[in-house]
C-alpha positions as CSV (number, residue, x, y, z in Angstrom):
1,X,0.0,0.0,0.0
2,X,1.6,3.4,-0.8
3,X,1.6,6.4,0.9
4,X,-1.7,7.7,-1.0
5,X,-3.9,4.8,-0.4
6,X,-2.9,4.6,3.3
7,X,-3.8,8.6,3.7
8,X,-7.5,7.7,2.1
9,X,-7.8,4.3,4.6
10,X,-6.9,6.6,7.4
11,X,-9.5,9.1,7.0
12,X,-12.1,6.7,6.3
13,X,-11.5,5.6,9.4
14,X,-11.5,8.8,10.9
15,X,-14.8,9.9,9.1
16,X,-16.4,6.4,9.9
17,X,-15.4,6.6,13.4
18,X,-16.8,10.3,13.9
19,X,-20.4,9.1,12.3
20,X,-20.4,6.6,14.7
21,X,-20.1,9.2,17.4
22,X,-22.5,11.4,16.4
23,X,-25.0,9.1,16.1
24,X,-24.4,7.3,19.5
25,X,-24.3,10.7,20.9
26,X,-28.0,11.7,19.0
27,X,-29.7,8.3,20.6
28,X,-28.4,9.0,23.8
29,X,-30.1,12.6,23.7
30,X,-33.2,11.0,22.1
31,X,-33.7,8.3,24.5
32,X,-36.6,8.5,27.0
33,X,-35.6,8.6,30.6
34,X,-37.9,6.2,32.8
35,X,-36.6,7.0,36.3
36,X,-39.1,9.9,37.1
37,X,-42.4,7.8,36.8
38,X,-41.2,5.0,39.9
39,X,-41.8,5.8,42.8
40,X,-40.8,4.2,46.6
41,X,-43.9,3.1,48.8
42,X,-43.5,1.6,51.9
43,X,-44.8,-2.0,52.3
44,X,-44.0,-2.9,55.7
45,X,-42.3,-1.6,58.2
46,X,-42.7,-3.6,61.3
47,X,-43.5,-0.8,63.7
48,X,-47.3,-0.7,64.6
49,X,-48.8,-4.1,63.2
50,X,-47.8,-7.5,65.8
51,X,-46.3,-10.3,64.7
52,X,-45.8,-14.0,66.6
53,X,-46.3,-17.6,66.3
54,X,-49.8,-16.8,64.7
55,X,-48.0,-15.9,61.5
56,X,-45.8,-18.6,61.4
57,X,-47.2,-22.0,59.4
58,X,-45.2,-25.1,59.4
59,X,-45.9,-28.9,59.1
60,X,-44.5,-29.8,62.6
61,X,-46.1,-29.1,65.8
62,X,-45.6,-26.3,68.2
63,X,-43.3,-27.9,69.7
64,X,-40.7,-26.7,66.5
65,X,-42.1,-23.7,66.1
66,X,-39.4,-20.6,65.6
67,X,-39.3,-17.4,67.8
68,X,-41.0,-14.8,65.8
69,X,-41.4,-11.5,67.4
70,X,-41.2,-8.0,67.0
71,X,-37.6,-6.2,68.2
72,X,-36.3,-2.7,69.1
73,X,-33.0,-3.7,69.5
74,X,-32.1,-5.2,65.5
75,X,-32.9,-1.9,63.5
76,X,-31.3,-0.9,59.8
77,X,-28.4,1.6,60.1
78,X,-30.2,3.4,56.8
79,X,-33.1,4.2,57.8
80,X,-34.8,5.9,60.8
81,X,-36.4,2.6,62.4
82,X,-37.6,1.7,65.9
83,X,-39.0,-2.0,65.3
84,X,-38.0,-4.9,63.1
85,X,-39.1,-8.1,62.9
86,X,-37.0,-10.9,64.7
87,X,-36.5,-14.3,63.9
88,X,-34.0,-17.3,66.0
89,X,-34.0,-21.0,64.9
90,X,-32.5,-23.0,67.1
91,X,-30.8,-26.5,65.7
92,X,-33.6,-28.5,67.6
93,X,-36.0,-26.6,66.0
94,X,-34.5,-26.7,62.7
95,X,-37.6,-26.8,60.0
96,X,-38.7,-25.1,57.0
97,X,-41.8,-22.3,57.4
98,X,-43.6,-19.7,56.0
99,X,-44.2,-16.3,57.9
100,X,-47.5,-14.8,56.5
101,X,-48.8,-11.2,57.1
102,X,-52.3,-11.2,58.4
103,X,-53.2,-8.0,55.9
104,X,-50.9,-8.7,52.5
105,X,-49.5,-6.0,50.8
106,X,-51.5,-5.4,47.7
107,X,-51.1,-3.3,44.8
108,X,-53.5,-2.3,41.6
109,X,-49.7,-0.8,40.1
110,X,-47.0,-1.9,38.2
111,X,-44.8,-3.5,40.6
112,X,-41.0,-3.6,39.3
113,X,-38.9,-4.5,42.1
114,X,-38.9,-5.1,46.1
115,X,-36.4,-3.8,48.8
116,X,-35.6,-5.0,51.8
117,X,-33.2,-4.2,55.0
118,X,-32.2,-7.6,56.6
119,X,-29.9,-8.5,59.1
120,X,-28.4,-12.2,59.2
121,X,-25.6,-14.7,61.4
122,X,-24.1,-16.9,58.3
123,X,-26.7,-19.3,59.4
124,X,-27.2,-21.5,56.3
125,X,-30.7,-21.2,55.6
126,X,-32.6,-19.6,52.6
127,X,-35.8,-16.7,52.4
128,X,-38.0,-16.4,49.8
129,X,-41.0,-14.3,49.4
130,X,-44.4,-15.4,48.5
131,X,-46.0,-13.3,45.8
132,X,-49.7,-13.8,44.1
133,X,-49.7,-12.8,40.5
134,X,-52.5,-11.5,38.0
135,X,-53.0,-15.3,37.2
136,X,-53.7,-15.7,40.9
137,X,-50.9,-18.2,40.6
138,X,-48.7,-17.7,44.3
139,X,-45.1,-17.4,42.7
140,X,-41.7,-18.3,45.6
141,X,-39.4,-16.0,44.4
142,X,-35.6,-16.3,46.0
143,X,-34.7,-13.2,48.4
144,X,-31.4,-14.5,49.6
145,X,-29.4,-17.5,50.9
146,X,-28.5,-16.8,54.8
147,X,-24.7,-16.9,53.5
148,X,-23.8,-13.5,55.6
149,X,-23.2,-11.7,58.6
150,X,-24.4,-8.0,59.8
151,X,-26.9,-5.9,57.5
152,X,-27.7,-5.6,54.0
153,X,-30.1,-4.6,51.6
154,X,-31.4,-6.7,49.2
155,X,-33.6,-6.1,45.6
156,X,-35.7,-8.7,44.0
157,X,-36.7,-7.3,40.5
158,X,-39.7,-9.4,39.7
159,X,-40.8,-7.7,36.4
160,X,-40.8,-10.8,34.3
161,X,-40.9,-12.9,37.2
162,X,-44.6,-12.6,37.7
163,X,-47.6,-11.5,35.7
164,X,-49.3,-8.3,36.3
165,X,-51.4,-7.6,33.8
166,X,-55.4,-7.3,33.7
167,X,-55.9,-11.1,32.7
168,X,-60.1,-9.8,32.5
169,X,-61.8,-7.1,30.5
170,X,-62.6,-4.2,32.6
171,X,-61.3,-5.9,36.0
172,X,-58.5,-4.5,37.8
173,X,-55.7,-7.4,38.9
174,X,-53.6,-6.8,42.0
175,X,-50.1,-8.0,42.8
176,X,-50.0,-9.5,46.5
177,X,-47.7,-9.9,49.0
178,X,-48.4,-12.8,51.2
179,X,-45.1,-12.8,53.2
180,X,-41.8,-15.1,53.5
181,X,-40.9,-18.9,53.3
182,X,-37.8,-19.6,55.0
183,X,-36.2,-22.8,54.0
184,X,-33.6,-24.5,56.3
185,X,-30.3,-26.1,55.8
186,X,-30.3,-30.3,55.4
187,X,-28.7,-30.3,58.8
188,X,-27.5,-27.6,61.8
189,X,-24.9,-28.0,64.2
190,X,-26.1,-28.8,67.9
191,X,-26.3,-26.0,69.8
192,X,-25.9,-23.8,67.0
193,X,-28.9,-21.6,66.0
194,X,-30.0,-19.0,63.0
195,X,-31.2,-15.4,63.6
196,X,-32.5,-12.8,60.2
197,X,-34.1,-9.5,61.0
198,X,-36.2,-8.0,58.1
199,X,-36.7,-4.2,58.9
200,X,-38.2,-1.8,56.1
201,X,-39.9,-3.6,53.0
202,X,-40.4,-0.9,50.3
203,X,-41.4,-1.4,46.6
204,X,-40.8,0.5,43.5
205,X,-44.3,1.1,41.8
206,X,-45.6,3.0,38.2
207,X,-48.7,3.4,36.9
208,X,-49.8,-0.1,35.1
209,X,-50.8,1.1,31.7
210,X,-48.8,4.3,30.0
211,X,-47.6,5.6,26.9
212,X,-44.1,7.0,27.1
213,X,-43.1,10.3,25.9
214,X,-42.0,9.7,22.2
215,X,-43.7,6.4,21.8
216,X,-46.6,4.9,20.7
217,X,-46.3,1.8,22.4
218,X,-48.8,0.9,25.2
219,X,-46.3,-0.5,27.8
220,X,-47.5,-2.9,30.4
C-alpha cells in the first residue's frame, strides 16, 4: 500500500469513526428517561402491626415452632427505624416455614422490584417471598441464601418474574404480597442456632398502563 492509499484508509477511518459518534451521541439525547415515573412506597415496616407464632405456618407441631417476634434492638443503620421483625431457629427446632402477614400488601400498580433491609448470622438457611400474581398463581421468588453476617439490603426485580397484567376485561388485577418462606439447611450443628431481622420492605411502583413520551407503544 503506498503512501496515498494509506492517507485515504486513514480518513475513512477517521470519518467512519466520527459518524459513529454522532450518532451514539444523538440516541443518547433521544432516548426516553424512565426513572421519574417510579416511585418508593413503603410496604411494611414492622413498627405498629404485631407479629408472633400466629404468623408462622409449618408442618410440625408447636413444639418446633421458631421465635418470631417484633424487636427494638435489631434496626437498619439506613433508615430511621424503631421496630423490626426478629427471627431465631434454634438446631432442635431446625424446619422449614412460612411467615405470613395477616393484611398482604397489595397493589393495583406496576410492581418492578422489592427492597428489603435484613440482618443475618451466616446461618445457612434460605428466604424467599411469597407473591400472588394477575393469574392468581402464588409465585416463591428467592430473596437471599442466609450466606452473611451483619446488614444488607437486598432487591428482587420481579418484572418478568410474575404476571401483572389485567388477565379480564374491565377488572382490575392486583399483585399480592403474602409474606416469606424460610427454608432451612439439610442439617444444623447442635447447639448452634439462626437469627435474620427484616426491617423496612419498600417497593418501587408505576402506573400499570402508559404511553411514554415519544412512543406509541402501550407498555404494560
Amino acid at each position: 500500500m503506498d503512501r496515498k492509499e494509506f492517507s485515504n484508509s486513514k480518513k475513512k477511518f477517521l470519518f467512519g469513526t466520527l459518524c459513529a459518534i454522532y450518532f451514539l451521541s444523538f440516541y443518547r439525547s433521544d432516548a426516553v428517561d424512565l426513572s421519574g415515573i417510579y416511585k418508593e412506597v413503603l410496604v411494611q415496616d414492622f413498627e405498629t402491626d404485631p407479629f408472633g407464632e400466629e404468623n408462622v405456618k409449618s408442618k410440625l407441631g408447636p413444639d418446633f415452632t421458631p421465635e418470631v417476634r417484633i424487636s427494638s434492638v435489631f434496626r437498619t443503620p439506613e433508615r430511621e427505624s424503631e421496630k423490626s421483625l426478629y427471627v431465631e431457629v434454634s438446631a432442635e427446632k431446625n424446619q422449614s416455614f412460612q411467615i405470613l402477614f395477616k393484611k398482604p400488601w397489595s397493589s393495583q400498580e406496576f410492581v418492578k422490584e422489592f427492597k428489603f433491609h435484613l440482618y443475618a448470622n451466616e446461618g445457612g438457611g434460605s428466604l424467599f417471598i411469597l407473591v400472588r400474581d394477575s393469574s392468581l398463581e402464588i409465585k416463591k421468588l428467592l430473596l437471599t441464601h442466609f450466606n452473611f453476617t451483619g446488614w444488607k439490603t437486598l432487591k428482587v426485580d420481579i418484572t418478568r418474574k410474575v404476571r401483572q397484567d389485567d388477565l379480564v376485561t374491565h377488572k382490575s388485577s392486583e399483585l399480592v404480597f403474602l409474606g416469606f418462606l424460610y427454608e432451612a439447611p439439610f442439617e444444623r450443628k447442635r447447639g448452634t442456632r439462626e437469627v435474620f431481622v427484616i426491617d423496612d420492605i419498600l417497593a418501587k411502583v408505576r402506573p400499570k398502563y402508559m404511553i411514554f413520551p415519544g412512543e406509541k407503544t402501550l407498555v404494560k
